[in-house]
C-alpha positions as CSV (number, residue, x, y, z in Angstrom):
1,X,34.7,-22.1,-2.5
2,X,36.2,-25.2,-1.1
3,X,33.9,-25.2,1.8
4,X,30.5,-24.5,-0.6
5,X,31.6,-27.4,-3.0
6,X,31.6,-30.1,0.2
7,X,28.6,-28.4,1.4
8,X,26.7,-29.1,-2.0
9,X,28.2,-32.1,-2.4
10,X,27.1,-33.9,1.2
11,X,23.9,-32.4,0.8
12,X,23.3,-33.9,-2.8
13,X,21.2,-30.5,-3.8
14,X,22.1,-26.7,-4.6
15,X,19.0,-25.9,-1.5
16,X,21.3,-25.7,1.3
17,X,24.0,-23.5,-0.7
18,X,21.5,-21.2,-2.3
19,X,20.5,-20.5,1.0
20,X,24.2,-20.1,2.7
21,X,24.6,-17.7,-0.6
22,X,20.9,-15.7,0.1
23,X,21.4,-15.1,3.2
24,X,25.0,-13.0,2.3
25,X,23.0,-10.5,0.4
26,X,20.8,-8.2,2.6
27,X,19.7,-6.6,-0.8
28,X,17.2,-9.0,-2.2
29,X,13.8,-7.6,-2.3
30,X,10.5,-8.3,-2.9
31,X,8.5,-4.8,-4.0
32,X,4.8,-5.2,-4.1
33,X,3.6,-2.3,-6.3
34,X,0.0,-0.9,-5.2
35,X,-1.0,1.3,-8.4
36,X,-4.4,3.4,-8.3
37,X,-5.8,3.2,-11.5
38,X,-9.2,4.6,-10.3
39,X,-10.9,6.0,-13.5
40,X,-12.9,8.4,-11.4
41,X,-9.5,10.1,-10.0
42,X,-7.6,10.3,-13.6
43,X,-10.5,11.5,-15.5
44,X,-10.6,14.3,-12.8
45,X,-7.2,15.1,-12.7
46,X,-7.2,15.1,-16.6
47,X,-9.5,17.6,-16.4
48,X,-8.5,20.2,-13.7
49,X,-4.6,19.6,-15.3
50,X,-4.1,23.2,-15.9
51,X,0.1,23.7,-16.2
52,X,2.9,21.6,-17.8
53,X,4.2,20.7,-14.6
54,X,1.5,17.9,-14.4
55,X,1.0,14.4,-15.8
56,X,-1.3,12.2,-16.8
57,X,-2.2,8.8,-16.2
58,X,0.3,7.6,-19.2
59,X,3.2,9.5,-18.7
60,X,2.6,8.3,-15.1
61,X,2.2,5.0,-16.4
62,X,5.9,5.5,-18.4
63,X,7.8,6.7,-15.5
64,X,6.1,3.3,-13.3
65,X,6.5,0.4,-15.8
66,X,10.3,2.1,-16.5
67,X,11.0,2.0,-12.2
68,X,9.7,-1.6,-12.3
69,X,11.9,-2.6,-14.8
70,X,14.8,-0.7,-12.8
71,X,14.2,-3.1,-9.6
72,X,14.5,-6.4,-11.8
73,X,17.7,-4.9,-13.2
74,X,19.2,-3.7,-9.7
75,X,19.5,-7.5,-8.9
76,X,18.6,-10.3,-10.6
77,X,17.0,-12.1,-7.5
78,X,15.1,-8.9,-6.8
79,X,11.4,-10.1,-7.5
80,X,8.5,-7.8,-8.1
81,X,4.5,-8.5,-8.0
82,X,1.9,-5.4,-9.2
83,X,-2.1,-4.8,-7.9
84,X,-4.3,-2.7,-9.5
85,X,-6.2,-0.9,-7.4
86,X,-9.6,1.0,-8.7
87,X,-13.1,1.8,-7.0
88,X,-14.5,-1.3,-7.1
89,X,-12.3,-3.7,-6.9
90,X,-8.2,-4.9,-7.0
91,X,-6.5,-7.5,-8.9
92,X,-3.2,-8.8,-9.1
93,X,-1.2,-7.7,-12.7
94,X,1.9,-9.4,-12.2
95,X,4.1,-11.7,-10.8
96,X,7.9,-12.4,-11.3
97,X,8.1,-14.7,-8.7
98,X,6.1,-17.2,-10.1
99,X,7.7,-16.2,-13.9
100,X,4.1,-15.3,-15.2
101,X,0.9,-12.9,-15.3
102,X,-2.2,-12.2,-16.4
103,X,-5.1,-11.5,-13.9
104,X,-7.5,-14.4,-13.8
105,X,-10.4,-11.8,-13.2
106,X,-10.7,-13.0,-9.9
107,X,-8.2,-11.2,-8.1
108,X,-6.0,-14.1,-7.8
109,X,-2.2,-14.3,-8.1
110,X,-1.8,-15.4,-11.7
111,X,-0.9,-18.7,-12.9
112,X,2.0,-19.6,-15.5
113,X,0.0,-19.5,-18.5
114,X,1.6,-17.0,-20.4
115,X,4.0,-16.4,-23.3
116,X,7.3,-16.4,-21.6
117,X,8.6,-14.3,-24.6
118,X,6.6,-11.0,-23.7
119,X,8.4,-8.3,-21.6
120,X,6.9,-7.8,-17.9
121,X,6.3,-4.3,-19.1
122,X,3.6,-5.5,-22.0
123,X,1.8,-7.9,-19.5
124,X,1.7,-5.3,-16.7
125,X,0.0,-3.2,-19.5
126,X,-2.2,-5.9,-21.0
127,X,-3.7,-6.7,-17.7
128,X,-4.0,-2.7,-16.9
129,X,-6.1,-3.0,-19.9
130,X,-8.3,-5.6,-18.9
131,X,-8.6,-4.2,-15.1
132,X,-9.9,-0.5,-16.6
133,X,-12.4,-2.1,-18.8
134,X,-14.4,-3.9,-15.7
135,X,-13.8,-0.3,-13.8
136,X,-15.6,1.2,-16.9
137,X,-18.1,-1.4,-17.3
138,X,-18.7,-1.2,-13.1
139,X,-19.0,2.4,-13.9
140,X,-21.8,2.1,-16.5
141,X,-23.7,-0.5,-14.6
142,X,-24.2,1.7,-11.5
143,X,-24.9,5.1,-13.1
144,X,-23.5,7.1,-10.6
145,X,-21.4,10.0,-11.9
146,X,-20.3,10.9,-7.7
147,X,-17.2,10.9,-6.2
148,X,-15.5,7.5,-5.9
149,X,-12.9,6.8,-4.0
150,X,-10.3,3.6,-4.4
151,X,-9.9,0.2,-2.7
152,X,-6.5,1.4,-0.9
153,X,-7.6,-1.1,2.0
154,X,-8.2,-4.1,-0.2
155,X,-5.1,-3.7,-1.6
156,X,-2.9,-3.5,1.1
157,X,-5.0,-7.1,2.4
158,X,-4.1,-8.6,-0.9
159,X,0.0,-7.2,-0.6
160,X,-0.2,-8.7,3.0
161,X,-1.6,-12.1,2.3
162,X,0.6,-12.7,-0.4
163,X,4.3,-11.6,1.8
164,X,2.2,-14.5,3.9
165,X,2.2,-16.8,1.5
166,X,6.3,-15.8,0.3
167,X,7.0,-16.2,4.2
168,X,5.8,-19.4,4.2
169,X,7.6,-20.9,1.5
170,X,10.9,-22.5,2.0
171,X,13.8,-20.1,2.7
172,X,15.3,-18.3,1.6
173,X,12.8,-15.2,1.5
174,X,13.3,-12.5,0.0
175,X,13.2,-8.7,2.2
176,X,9.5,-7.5,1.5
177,X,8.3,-4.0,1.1
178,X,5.2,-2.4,0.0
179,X,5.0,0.7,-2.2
180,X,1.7,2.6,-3.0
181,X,1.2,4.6,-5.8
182,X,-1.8,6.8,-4.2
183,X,-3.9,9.7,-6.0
184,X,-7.6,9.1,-5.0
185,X,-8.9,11.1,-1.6
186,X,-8.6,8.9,1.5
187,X,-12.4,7.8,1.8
188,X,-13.1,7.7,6.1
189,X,-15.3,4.2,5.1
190,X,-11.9,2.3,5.4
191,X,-10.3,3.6,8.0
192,X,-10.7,0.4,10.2
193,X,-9.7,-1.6,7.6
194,X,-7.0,-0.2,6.3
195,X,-5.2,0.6,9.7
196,X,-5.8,-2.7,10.4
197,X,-3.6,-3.7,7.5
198,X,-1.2,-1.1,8.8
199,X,-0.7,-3.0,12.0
200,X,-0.7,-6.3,10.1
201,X,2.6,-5.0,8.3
202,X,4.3,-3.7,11.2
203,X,3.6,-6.9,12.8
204,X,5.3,-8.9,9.5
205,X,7.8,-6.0,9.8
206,X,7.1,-5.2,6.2
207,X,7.6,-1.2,5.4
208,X,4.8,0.4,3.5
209,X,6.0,3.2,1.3
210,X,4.1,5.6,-0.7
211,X,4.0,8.1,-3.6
212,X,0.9,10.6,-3.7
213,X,0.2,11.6,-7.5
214,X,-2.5,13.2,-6.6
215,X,-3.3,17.3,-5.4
216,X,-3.5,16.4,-1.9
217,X,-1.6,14.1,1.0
218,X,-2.9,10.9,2.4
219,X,-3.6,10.8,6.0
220,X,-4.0,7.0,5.9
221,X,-0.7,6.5,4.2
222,X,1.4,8.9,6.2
223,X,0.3,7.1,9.1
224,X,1.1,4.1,7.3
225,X,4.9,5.1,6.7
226,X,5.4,6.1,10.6
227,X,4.1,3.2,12.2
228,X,5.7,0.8,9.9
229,X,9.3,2.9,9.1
230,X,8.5,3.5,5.5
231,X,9.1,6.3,3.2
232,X,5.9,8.6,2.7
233,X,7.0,11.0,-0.1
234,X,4.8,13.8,-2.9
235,X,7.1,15.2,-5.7
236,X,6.8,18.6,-5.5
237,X,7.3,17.9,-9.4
238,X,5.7,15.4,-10.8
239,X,7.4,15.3,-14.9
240,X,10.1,14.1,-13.0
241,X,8.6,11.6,-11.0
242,X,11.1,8.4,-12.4
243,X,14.0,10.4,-10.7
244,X,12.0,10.7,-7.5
245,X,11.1,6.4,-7.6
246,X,15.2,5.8,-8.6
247,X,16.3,8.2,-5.7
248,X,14.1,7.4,-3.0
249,X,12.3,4.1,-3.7
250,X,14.5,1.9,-5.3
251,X,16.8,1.4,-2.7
252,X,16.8,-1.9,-0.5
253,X,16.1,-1.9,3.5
254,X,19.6,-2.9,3.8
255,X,21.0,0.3,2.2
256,X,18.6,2.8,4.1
257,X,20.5,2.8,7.2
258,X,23.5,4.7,5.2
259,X,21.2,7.2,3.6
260,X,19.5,10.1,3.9
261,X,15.9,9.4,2.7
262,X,13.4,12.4,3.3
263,X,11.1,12.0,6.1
264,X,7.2,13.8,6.4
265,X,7.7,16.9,8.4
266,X,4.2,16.4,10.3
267,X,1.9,13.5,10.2
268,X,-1.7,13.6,10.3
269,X,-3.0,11.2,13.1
270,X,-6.9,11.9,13.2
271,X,-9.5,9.0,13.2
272,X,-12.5,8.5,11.7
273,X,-15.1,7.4,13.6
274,X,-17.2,4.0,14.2
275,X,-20.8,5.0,13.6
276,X,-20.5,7.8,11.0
277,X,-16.9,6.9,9.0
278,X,-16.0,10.7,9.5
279,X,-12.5,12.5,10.1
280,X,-13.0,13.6,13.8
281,X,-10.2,15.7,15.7
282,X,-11.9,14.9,19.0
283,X,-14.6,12.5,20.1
284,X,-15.5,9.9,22.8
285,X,-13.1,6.3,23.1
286,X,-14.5,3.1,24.7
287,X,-12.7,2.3,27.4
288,X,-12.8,-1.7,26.6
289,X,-12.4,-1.8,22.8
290,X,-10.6,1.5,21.6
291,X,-13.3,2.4,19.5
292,X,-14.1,5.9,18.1
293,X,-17.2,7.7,18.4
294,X,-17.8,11.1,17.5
295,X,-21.0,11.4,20.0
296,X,-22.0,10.2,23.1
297,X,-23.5,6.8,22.9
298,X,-25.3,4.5,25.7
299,X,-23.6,1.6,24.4
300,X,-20.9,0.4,22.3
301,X,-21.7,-0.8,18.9
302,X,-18.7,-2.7,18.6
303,X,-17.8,-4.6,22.0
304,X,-21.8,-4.2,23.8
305,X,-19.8,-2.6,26.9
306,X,-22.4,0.0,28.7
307,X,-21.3,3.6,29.2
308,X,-22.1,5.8,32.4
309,X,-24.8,8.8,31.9
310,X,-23.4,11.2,34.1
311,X,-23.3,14.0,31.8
312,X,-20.7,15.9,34.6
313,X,-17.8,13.7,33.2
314,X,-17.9,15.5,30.1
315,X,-16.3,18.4,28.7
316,X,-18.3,21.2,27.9
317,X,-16.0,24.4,27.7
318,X,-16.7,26.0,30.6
319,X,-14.6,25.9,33.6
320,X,-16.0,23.4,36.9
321,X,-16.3,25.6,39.9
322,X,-14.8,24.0,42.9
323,X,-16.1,22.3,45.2
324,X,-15.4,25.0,48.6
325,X,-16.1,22.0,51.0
């Protein structure tokens, strides 16, 4: 304590020991919570819910704003921001960091406008509010009662460019982490997008975990977890999904390495190709660019490059007879 009290005192400012102090706990995390709030997937899953082993959106809602609350309480420099995601669009909820929330309607990180008295769980809810009712109005606008899918990719861009913006503050940072609350179908549109967010985090080194509410698993987000050492998890039962989120999700990249956290048994590593957006298992790769086509094509769309026309080079299931010279 001696040697803290002449370090604050040369320096004039708490700065220098805050950050001596920070960098002692491994344990401070910043969570950026990616919730899909896509009308067109809950109104679906409301109605194919057929036993009592399923939830809906606000029992999901509960068992969320109650694991939020849990990460503030684990440590009180733990810091926590939410996005919305929904079909047409994303928007941050809330911030901690900054002390406030309230999405401007723009997207935009919110600004400290708000009553300081209101819980984090009543303005995560007020600006859920606010989000469904320009999903709904979207909704009406277009006419369109087809499958939607959600703005997975948009949000991960928005989680990414604000860890950005934390990582270039003044230190100390806090240990970022992404978590994904995921029930809408993967949609084969954003697969270039949203693995180039993928990359992005592993590049930041910022783990991208996941929790599928919905009846089938993510190929985009299990591919997520492995590239980027994440946890890529689907309750087998969802009532008790707040034990699942306290168990698994809660705990801080510092205290993984001493636990047992469950791992994907297989992960699903198909593309979806350039021209079409579809889930291919096989198809033709440009040799300059790396992108996916699932036919043959004279040229690349994406880099211009010029393919040969020898149709010999290809594969066509039957066997090449050897040449006896």
């Amino acid at each position: 304590m001696d040697i803290l009290n002449n370090i604050e005192s040369s320096v004039g400012n708490k700065h220098l020991l805050l950050y001596i102090m920070w960098d002692l706990a491994d344990d401070v995390s910043l969570v950026i919570v990616v919730v899909d709030v896509n009308p067109y997937f809950w109104v679906e899953k409301a109605n194919a819910s057929t036993g009592t082993s399923d939830i809906d959106f606000e029992q999901f809602l509960q068992h969320v704003l109650a694991f939020m609350n849990a990460i503030l309480l684990l440590n009180h420099m733990n810091y926590l921001a939410v996005i919305a995601t929904g079909s047409d669009s994303c928007s941050f909820l809330y911030e901690s960091l900054a002390g406030e929330s309230v999405s401007d309607g723009e997207g935009k990180p919110p600004s400290k406008r708000m009553n300081k008295h209101h819980t984090p769980s009543a303005k995560i809810v007020r600006g859920l509010k606010d989000f469904v009712s320009k999903e709904l109005a979207f909704k009406t606008e277009r006419k369109d009662n087809g499958k939607r899918y959600s703005l997975l990719s948009g949000s991960l861009s928005m989680a990414l460019c604000y860890v950005q913006r934390i990582l270039r503050q003044d230190p100390p940072h806090p240990h970022p982490r992404i978590l994904c609350f995921q029930g809408s179908p993967d949609a084969s549109q954003q697969y270039i997008a949203v693995m180039n967010a993928i990359f992005s985090a592993q590049r930041l080194m910022v783990p991208i975990d996941s929790c599928m509410v919905g009846s089938q698993h993510s190929a985009f987000l299990q591919q997520a977890a492995h590239i980027t050492g994440g946890i890529y998890m689907k309750p087998p039962h969802p009532e008790g999904l707040f034990e699942y989120l306290m168990m698994v999700f809660a705990t801080d990249l510092h205290s993984r390495r001493f636990l047992q956290l469950p791992r994907p048994t297989g992960v699903d590593f198909r593309a979806s190709c350039f021209c079409h957006k579809k889930t291919i298992d096989t198809g033709f790769v440009c040799s300059v660019c790396l992108s996916i086509f699932c036919k043959h094509h004279k040229e690349c769309s994406t880099c211009g490059a010029s393919f040969s026309q020898n149709k010999s080079s290809f594969v066509t299931g039957q066997k090449r007879k050897l040449s006896t010279n």
